[in-house]
C-alpha positions in Angstrom: 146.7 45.4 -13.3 144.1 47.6 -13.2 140.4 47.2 -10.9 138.2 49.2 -13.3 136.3 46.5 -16.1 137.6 47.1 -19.3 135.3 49.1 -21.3 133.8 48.1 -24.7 135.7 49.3 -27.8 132.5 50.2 -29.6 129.2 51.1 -27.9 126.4 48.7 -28.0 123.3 50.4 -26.6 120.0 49.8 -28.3 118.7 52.5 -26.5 119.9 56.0 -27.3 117.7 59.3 -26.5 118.8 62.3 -28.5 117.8 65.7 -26.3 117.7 68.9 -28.5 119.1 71.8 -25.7 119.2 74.6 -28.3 120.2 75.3 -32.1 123.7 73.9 -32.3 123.8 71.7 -29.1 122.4 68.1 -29.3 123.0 66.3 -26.0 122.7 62.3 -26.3 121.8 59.6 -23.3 123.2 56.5 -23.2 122.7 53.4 -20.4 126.3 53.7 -18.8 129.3 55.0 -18.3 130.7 52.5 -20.6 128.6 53.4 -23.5 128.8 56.7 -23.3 132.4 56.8 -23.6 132.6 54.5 -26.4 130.1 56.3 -28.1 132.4 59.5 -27.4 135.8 57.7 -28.8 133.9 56.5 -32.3 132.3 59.9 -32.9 135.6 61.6 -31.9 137.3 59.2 -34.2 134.7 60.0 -37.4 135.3 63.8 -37.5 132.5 65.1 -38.6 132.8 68.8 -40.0 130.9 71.2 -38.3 131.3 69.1 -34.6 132.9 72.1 -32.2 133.1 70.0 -29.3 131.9 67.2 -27.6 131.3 66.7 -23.6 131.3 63.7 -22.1 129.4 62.9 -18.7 128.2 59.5 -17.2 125.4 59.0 -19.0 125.8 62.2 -21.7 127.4 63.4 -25.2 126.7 66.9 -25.4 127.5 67.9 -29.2 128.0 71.4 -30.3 127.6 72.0 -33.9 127.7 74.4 -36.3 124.2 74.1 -37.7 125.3 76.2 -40.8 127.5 73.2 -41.5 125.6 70.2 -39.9 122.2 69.1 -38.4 121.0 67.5 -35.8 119.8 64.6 -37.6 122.9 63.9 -39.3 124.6 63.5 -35.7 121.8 61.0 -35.1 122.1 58.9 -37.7 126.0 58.8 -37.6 125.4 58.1 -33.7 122.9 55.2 -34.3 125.2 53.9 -36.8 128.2 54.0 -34.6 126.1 52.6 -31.8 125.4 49.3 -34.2 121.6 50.5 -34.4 
């Protein structure tokens, strides 16, 4: 039996901030803990090309990308879309 709540399979923010850090990196804010990693799992799970890596905090998703191969926008959409926005 574990103490921790079980966390939601698919994120359900209606609030996400999308935070440009530099060409290639797109860092993502999120309400909780919850949502953030949820958010992580289903863009994880879509494997977008030209997605290097992507950091998890409490709140955070930092992407880097390949901007040759992807933009910042098109993580934003597929991010809103996963997040049921």
């Amino acid at each position: 039996m574990s103490l921790l709540p079980a966390l939601p399979t698919e994120p359900t923010s209606a609030s996400l901030r999308f935070l440009p850090m530099r060409d290639g990196a797109l860092m993502i804010e999120l309400a909780d803990l919850a949502e953030t990693l949820a958010l992580f799992d289903a863009l994880q799970a879509t494997n977008l090309p030209g997605i290097l890596e992507i950091i998890p905090a409490a709140r955070t998703l930092l992407l880097r990308f390949d901007p040759s191969l992807l933009r910042a926008s098109d993580i934003e959409r597929e991010a809103c879309a996963r997040a049921g926005q």
